[in-house]
MARTOR-362685 format. One record per residue (C-alpha): residue number from 0; residue in three letters; x, y negated, z negated. Coordinates in Angstrom, 1 decimal, padded with zeros to 4 digits. Layout:
N
<bakol NUM,"ala",<X,Y,Z>>;
...
***
This chain:
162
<bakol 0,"unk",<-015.8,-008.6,-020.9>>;
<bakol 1,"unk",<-015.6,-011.5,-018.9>>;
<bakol 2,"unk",<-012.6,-013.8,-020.0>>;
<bakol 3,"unk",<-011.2,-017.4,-019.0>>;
<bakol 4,"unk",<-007.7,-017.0,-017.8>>;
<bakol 5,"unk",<-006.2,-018.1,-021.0>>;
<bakol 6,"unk",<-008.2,-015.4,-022.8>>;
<bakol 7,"unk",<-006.8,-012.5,-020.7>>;
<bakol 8,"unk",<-003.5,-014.1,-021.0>>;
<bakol 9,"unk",<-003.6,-013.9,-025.4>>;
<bakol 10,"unk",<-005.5,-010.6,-024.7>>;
<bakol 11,"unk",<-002.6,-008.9,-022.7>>;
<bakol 12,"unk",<-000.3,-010.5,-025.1>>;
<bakol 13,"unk",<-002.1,-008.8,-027.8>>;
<bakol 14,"unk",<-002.3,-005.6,-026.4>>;
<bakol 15,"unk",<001.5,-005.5,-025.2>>;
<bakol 16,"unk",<002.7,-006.4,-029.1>>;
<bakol 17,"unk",<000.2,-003.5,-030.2>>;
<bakol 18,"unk",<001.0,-001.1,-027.5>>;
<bakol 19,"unk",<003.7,-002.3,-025.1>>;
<bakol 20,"unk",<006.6,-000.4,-026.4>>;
<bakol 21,"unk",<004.4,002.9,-026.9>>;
<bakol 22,"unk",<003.4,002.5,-023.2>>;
<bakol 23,"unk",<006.6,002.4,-021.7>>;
<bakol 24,"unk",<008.3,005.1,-023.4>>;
<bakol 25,"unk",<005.1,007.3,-022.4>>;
<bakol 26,"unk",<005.5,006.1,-018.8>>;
<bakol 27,"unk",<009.3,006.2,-019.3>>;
<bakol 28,"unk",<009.0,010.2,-020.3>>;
<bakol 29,"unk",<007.1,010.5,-017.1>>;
<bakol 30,"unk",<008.5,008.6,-014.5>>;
<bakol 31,"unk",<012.1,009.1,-015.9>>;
<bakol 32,"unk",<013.4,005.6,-015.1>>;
<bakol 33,"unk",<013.3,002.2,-016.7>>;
<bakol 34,"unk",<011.5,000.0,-013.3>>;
<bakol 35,"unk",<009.0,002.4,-012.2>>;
<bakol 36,"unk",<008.2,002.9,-016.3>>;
<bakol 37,"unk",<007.7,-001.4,-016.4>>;
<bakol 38,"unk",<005.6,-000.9,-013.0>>;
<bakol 39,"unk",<003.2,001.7,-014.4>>;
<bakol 40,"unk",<002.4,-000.9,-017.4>>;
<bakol 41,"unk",<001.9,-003.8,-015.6>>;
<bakol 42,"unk",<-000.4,-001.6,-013.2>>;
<bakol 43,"unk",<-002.5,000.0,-016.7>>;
<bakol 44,"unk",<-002.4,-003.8,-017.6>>;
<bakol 45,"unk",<-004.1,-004.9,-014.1>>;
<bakol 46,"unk",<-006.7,-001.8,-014.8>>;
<bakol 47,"unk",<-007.5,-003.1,-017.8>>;
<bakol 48,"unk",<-007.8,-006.4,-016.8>>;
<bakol 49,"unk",<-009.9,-005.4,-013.2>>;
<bakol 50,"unk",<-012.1,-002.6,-015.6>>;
<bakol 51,"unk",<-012.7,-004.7,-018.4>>;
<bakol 52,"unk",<-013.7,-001.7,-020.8>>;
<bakol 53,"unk",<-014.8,-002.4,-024.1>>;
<bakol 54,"unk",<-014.0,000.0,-026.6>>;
<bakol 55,"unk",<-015.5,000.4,-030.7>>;
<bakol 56,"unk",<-012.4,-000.1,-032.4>>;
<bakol 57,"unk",<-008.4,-000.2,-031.7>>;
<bakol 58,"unk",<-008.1,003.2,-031.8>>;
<bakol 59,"unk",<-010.1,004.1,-028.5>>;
<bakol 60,"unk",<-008.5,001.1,-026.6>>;
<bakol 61,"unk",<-004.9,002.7,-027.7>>;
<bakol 62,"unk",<-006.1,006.1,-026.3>>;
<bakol 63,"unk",<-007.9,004.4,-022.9>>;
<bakol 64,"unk",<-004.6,002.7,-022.5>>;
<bakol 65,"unk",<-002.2,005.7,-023.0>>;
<bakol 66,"unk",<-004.5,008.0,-020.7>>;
<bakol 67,"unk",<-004.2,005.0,-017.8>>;
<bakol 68,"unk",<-000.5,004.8,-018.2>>;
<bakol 69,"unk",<-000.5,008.6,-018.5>>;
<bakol 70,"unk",<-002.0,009.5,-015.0>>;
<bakol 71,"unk",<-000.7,006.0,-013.4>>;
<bakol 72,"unk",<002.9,007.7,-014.3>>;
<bakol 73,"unk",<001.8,011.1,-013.2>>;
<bakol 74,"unk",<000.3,009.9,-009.7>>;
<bakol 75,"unk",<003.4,008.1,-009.3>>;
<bakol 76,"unk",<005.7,011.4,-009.4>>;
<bakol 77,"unk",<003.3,013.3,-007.7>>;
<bakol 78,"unk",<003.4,010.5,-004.3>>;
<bakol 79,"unk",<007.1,010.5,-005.1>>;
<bakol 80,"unk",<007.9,014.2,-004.6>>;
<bakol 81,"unk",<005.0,014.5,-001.7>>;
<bakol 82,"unk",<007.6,011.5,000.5>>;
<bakol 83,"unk",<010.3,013.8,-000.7>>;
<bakol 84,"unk",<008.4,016.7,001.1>>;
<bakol 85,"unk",<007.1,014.9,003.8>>;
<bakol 86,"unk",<010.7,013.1,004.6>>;
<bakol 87,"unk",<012.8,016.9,003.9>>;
<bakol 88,"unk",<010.0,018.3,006.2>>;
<bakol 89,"unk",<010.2,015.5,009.0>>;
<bakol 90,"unk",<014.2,015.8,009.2>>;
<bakol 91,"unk",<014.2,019.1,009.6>>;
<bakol 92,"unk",<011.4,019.3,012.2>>;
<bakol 93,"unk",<013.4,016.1,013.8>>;
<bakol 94,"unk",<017.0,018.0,013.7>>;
<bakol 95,"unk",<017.3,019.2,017.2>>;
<bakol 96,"unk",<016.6,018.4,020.6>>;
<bakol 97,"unk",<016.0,014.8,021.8>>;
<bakol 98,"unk",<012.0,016.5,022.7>>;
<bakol 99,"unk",<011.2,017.4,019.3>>;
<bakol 100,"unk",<009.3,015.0,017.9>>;
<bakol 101,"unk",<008.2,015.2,014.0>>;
<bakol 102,"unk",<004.9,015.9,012.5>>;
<bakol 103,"unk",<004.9,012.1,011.2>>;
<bakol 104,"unk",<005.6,011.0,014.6>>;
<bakol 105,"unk",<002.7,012.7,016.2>>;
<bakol 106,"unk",<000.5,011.8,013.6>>;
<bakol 107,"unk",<001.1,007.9,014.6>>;
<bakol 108,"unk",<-000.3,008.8,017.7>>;
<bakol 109,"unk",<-003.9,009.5,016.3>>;
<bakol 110,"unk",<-006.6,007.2,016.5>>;
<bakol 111,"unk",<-007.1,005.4,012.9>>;
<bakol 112,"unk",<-010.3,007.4,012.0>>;
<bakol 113,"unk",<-008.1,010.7,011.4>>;
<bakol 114,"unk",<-004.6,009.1,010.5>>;
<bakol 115,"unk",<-006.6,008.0,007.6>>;
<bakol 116,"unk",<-008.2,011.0,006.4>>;
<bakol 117,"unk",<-005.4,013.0,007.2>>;
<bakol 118,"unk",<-002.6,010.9,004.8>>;
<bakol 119,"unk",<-005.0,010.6,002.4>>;
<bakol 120,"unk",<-005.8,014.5,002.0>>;
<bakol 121,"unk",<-002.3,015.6,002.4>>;
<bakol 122,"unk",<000.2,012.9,001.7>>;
<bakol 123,"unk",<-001.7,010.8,-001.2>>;
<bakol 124,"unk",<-003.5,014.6,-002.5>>;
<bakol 125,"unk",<-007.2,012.9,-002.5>>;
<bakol 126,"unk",<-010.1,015.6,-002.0>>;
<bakol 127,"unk",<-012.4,015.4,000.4>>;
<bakol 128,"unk",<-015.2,013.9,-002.0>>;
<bakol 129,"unk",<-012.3,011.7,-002.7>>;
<bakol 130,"unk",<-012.1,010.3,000.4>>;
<bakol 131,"unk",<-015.4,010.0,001.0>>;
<bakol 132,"unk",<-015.7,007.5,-001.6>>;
<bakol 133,"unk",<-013.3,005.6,-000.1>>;
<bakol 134,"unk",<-014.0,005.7,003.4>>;
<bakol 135,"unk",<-017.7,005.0,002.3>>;
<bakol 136,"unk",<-018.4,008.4,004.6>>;
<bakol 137,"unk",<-020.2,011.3,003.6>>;
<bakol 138,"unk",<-018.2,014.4,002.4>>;
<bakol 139,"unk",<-019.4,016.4,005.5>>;
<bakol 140,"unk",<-018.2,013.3,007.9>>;
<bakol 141,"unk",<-014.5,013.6,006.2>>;
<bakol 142,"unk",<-014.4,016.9,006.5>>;
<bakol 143,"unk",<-015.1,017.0,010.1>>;
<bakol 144,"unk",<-012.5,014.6,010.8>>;
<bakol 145,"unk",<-009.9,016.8,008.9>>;
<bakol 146,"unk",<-011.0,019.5,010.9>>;
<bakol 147,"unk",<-010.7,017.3,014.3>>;
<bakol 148,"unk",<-007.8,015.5,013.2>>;
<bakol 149,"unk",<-005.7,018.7,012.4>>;
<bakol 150,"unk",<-007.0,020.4,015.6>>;
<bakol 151,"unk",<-005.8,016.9,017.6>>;
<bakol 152,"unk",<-002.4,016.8,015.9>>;
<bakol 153,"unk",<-001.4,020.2,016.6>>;
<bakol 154,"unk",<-002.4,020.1,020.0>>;
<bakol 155,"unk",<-000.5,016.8,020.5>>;
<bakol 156,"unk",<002.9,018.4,018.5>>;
<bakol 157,"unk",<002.3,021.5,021.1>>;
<bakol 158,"unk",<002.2,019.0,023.8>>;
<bakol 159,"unk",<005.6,017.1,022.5>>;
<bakol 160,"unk",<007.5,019.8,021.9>>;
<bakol 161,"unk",<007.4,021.7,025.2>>;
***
């Protein structure tokens, strides 16, 4: 589906009047508050748009477009209590002597390569196949760098925290 500007525009108008309201209250029992609901349309809206599915009838566009908003509003959560995690974790590892520095400060200090991999596996809950889709690496590479970026950040907290 390749559209002229104005086309998307009375498309998305179309599919808001059809399914707007049902996407926000599924995003809304998800995500559990009225802006980050609104955000998780507009982003199934930019899917849409950027994916450009075509679908036989109404039917499986409304079910493509509740799934979307679905796991949009799910992923959302998920990153959302994983901050929560990570930010409980980091205080707690940061309470203390002026020396102790925290797991996220450390992992600054790593060159880009396993920064990366790292936040993606544990912070953003990608797999390694994942990743490797979106490093454009192969599975075994990511993996190895997991493996040497873990190795590397403990020996660097050690080194910190002495």
């Amino acid at each position: 589906m390749n559209l002229s500007r104005q086309q998307q525009e009375e498309h998305i108008r179309r599919i808001m009047e059809l399914y707007g309201d049902l996407l926000y209250r599924m995003s809304l029992s998800v995500v559990g508050n009225s802006s980050d609901a609104e955000d998780m349309v507009q982003d199934t809206l930019v899917t849409y748009l950027t994916e450009a599915p075509e679908f036989p009838d109404e039917a499986h566009e409304k079910q493509w477009l509740v799934k979307v908003v679905r796991n949009n509003s799910l992923m959302l959560v998920r990153k959302q209590k994983n901050r929560e995690r990570i930010l409980s974790e980091q205080s707690r590892v940061s309470t203390g002597k002026d020396a102790d520095y925290g797991i996220l400060d450390v992992l600054q200090t790593l060159p880009d390569k396993y920064r990366a991999v790292l936040v993606l596996f544990y912070v953003e809950e990608y797999s390694a196949e994942e990743i490797a889709k979106v490093l454009k690496k192969s599975v075994s590479a990511v993996k190895m760098r997991l493996k040497r970026g873990r190795e590397m950040l403990a020996e660097r907290y050690k080194e910190r925290n002495q």
